[in-house]
C-alpha positions as CSV (number, residue, x, y, z in Angstrom):
1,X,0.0,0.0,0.0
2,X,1.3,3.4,-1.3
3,X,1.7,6.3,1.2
4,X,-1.8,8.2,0.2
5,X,-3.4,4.1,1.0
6,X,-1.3,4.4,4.1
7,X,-2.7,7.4,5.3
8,X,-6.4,7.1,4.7
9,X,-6.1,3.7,6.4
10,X,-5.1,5.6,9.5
11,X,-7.7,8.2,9.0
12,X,-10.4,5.9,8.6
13,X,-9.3,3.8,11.7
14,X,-8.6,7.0,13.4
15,X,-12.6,7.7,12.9
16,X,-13.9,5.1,14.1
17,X,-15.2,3.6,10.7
18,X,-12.9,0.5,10.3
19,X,-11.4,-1.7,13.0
20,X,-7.7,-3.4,12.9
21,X,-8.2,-4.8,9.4
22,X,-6.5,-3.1,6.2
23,X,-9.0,-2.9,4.0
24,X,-8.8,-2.6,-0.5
25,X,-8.9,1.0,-1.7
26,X,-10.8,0.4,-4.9
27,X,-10.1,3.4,-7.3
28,X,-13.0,5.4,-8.5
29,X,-13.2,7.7,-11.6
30,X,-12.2,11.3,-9.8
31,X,-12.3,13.0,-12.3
32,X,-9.1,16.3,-13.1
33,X,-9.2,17.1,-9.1
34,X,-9.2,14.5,-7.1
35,X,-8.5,11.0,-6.3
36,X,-11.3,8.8,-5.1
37,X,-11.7,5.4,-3.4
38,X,-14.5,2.7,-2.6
39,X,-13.7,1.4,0.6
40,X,-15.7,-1.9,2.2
41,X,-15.9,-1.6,6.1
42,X,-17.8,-4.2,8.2
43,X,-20.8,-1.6,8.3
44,X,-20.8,-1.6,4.5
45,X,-19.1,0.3,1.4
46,X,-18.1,4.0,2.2
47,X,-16.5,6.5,-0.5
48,X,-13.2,8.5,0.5
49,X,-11.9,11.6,-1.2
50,X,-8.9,13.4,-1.3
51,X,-8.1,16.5,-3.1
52,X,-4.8,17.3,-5.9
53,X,-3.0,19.9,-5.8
54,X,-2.3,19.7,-9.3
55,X,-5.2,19.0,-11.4
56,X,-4.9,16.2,-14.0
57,X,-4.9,18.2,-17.0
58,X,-2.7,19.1,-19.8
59,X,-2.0,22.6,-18.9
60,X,-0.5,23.4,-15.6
61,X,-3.2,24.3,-13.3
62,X,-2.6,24.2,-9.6
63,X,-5.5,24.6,-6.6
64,X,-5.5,24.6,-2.6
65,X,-6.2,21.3,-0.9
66,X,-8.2,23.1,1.3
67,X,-11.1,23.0,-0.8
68,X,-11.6,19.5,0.7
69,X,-12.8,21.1,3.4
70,X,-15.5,23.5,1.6
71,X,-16.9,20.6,-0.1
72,X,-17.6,18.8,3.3
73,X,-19.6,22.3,4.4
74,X,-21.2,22.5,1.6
75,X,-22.7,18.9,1.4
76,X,-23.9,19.3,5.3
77,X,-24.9,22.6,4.6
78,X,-27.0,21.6,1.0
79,X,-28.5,18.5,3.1
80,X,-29.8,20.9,6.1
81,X,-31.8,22.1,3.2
82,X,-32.8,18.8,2.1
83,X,-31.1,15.6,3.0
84,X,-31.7,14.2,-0.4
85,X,-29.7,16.4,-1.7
86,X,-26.2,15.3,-1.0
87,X,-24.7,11.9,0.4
88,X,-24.0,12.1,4.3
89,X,-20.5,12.8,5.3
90,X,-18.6,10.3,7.6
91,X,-15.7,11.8,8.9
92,X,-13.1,14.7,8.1
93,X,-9.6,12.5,7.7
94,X,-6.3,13.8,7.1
95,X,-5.0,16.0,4.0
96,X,-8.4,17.7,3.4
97,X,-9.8,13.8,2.5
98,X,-13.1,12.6,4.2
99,X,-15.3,9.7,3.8
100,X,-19.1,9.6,3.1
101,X,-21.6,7.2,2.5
102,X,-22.0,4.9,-0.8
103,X,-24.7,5.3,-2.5
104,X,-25.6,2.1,-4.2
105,X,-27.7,1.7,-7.3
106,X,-27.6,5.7,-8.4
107,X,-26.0,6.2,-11.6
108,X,-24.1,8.7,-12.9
109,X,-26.4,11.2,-14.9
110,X,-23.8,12.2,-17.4
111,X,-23.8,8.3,-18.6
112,X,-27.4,8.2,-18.5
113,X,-27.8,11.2,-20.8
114,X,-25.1,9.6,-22.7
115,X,-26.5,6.0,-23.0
116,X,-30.0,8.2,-24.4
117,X,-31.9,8.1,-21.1
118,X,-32.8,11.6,-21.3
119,X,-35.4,12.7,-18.6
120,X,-36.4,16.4,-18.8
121,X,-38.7,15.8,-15.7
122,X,-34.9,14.8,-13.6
123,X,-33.6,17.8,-15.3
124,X,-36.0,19.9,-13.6
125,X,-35.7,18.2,-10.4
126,X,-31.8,19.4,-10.6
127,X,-32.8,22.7,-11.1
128,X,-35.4,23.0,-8.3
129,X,-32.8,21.4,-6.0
130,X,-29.6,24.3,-6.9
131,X,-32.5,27.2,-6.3
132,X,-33.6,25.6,-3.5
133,X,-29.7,25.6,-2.3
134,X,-29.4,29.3,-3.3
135,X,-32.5,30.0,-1.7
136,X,-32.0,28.8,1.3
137,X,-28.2,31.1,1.6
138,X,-29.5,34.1,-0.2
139,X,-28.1,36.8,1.9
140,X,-26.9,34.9,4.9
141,X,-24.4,36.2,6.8
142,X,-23.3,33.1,8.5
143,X,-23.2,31.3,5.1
144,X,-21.3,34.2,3.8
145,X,-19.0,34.1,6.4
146,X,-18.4,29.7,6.3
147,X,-17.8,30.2,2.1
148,X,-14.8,33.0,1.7
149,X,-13.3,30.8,-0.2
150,X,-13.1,33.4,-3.4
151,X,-9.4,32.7,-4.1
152,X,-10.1,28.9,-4.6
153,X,-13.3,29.6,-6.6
154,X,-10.8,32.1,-8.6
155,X,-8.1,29.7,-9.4
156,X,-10.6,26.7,-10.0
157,X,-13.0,28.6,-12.2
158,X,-12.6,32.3,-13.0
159,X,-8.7,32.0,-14.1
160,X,-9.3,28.8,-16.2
161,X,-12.6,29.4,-17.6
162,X,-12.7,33.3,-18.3
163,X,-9.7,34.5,-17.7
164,X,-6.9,32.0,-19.8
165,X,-9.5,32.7,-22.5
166,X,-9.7,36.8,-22.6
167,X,-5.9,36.0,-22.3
168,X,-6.1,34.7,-26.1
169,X,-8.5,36.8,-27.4
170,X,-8.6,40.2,-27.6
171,X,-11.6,40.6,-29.8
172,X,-13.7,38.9,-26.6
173,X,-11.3,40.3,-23.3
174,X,-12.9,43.0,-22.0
175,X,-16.4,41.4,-22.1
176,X,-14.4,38.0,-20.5
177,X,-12.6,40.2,-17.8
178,X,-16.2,42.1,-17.1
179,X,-18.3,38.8,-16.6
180,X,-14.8,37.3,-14.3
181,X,-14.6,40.9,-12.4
182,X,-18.4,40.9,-11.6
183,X,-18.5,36.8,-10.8
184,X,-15.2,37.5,-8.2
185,X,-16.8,40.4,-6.8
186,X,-20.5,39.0,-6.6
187,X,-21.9,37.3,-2.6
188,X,-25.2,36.5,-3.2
189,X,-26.0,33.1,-2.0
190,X,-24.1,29.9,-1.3
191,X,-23.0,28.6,-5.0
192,X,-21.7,24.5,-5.6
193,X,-19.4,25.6,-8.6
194,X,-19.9,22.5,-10.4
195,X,-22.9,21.3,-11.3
196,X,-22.3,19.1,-14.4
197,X,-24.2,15.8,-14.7
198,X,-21.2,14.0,-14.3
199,X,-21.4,15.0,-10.4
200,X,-25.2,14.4,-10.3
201,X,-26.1,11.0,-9.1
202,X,-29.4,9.6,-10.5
203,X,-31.1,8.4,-6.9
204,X,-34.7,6.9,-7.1
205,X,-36.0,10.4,-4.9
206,X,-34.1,12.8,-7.7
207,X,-30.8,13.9,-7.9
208,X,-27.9,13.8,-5.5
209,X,-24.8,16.4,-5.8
210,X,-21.3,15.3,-5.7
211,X,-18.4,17.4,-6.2
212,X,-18.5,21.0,-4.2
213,X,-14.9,21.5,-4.3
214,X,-15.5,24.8,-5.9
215,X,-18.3,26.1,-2.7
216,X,-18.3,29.6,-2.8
217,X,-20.6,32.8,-1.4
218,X,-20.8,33.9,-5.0
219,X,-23.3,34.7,-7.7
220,X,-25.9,31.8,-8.4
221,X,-26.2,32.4,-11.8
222,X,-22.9,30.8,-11.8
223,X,-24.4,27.2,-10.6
224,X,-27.4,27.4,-13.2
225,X,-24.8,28.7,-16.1
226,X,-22.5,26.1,-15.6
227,X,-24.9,22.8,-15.7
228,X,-26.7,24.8,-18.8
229,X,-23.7,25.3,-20.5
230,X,-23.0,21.0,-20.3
231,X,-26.7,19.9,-21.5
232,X,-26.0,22.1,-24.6
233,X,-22.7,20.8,-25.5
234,X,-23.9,17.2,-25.3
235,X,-27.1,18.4,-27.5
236,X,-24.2,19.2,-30.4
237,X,-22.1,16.0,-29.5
238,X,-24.8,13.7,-29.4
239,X,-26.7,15.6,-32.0
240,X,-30.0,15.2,-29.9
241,X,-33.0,18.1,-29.3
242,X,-34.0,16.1,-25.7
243,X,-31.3,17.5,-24.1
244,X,-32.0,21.0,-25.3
245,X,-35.6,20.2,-24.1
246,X,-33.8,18.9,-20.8
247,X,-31.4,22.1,-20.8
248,X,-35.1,24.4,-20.8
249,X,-36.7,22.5,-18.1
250,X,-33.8,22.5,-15.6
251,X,-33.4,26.5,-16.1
252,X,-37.7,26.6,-15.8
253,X,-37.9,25.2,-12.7
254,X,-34.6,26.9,-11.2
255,X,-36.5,30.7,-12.4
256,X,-39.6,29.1,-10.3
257,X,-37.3,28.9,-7.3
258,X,-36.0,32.2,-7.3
259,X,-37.7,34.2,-4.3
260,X,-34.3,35.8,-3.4
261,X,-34.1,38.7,-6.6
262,X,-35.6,39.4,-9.7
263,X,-35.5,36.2,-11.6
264,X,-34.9,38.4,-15.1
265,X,-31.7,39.7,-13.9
266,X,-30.4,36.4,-12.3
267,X,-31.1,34.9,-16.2
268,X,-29.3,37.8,-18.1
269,X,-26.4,37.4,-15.8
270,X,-26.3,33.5,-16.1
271,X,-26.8,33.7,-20.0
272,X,-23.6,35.9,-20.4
273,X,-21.6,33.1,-18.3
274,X,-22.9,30.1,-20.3
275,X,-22.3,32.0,-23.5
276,X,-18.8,32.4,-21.4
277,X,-18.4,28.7,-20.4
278,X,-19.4,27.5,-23.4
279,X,-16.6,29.2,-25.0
280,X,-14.2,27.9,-22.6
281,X,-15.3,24.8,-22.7
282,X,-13.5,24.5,-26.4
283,X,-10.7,27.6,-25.7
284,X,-9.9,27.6,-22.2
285,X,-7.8,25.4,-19.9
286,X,-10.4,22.4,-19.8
287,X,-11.9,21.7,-22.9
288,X,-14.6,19.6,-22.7
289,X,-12.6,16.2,-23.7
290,X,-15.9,14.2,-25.6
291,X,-15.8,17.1,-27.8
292,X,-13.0,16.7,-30.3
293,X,-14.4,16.4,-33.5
294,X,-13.5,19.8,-35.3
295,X,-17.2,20.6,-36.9
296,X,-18.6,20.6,-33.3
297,X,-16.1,22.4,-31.7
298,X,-16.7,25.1,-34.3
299,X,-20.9,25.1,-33.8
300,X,-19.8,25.7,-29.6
301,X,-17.7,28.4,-30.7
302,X,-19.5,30.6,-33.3
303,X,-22.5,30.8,-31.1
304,X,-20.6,31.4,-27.9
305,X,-19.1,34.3,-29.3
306,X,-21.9,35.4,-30.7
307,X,-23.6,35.6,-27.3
308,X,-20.5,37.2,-25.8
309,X,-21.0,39.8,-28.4
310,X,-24.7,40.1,-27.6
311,X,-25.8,38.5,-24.7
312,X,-29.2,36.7,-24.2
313,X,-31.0,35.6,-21.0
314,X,-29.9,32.0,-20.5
315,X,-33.8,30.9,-21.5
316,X,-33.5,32.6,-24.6
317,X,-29.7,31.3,-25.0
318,X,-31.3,27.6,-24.7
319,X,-34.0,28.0,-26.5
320,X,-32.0,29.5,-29.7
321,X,-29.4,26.7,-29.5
322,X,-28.6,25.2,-32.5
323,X,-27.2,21.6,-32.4
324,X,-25.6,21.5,-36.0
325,X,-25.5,24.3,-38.9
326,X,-26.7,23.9,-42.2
């Protein structure tokens, strides 16, 4: 057993959740920022997580570990909310790891979307749940004060994202460095920071949220903007209108949520970051890796600038979203 095995053996037993044995580490997908393990433990399967310092990606990109320990208060913060929201959190354990629970039997809603099980009812669920979140921490000071984590939420989304872009184009900079500026300044409500279906389990009570290493007190628009922006690059990929249809039902029900501001605002704001994300998704320092064949990569891109160049509330982005050119 490697060092990293080593220690999260001793964290585990140091918690209370195994006894003397040693149990396997079975590697799960973690994705660019993390490493993840399935541990068995006499009281049944637990997941552990541990955060990278440098983020498995071509480019060098390089983020606090310390984020571990936002994404634990934002999964007991999101399931104070509603418990169905996120999976319960076990322990804290050394090097900003910590175990929760396994959920078994939830798949993964990127590979359902993927496989052609697309639900726009689900999708709608997700977005009642992230407006429920931001609902909840709209202009809480105590929430506020637990998520001051702006320099993470810079370095893992506003540097990569909007700022390595305006970087390399100057035709699209100062619009890029406006939406960053406004995102970095922005405390609004408690935001995930990565809501893309691949961190979205499919439970049989709706979806469960995975992933809150990027928990900030930012704009929501963010949170809405960011799972939009994935449902319409998988509508060019895949080539199919149901996930356009799911994309408009998710950003539906999240406007029905919002009690916190006016809703039309909230969608301007978001539609300038998806037009932003999408954008970066193909230019900026993590593509989008399914999309690789040139022709799509050129439909993300000539809209996305586009609605840089003339933004459009995210409803109207979605529901002007063209899958393929003639």
């Amino acid at each position: 057993m490697d060092t990293a095995g080593a220690d999260i053996v001793e964290g585990l037993r140091g918690a209370g959740l195994i006894g003397t044995e040693a149990p396997a580490l079975e590697p799960l997908t973690g994705g660019v920022s993390c490493d993840v393990w399935k541990v068995e433990t006499a009281a049944g399967p637990i997941v552990v997580k541990r955060p990278l310092e440098q983020l498995r990606v071509a480019a060098e990109w390089h983020a606090p570990v310390e984020r571990g320990a936002s994404e634990v208060r934002w999964l007991k913060r999101a399931r104070g909310v509603d418990p169905r929201i996120a999976p319960e959190v076990l322990a804290e354990l050394p090097h900003y790891g910590f175990a929760m629970r396994f959920l078994p039997d939830c798949p993964v809603w990127k590979d359902e979307l993927i496989a052609g099980r697309v639900d726009a009812d689900f999708a709608a669920m997700v977005g009642a749940r992230i407006a429920a979140v931001h609902a909840a921490t709209a202009n809480s000071a105590a929430d506020r004060d637990a998520f001051s984590t702006q320099a993470m939420f810079r370095a893992l989304r506003v540097d990569p994202f909007l700022l390595h872009v305006a970087d390399h184009d100057a035709e699209l900079a100062p619009v890029l460095r406006e939406l960053a500026g406004a995102l970095s300044a922005a405390k609004i409500a408690l935001v995930h920071g990565d809501v893309s279906p691949k961190n979205i389990l499919v439970a049989p009570d709706g979806p469960v949220f995975l992933d809150a290493e990027c928990a900030v007190y930012g704009d929501p628009a963010f949170d809405l903007a960011f799972c939009t922006t994935h449902l319409l690059l998988k509508a060019v990929w895949l080539d199919d209108a149901r996930l356009g249809a799911a994309a408009a039902a998710l950003v539906a029900a999240y406007r029905a949520g919002i009690d916190w501001e006016a809703p039309d605002g909230l969608l301007l704001r978001a539609g300038g970051l998806t037009a932003a994300l999408l954008l970066a998704r193909v230019e900026g320092k993590s593509p989008a890796p399914y999309l690789t064949d040139p022709e799509h990569k050129r439909i993300v891109r000539d809209q996305a600038r586009a609605l840089l160049r003339d933004p459009a509330p995210v409803d109207a982005l979605v529901a002007n979203w063209k899958r393929t050119f003639a």
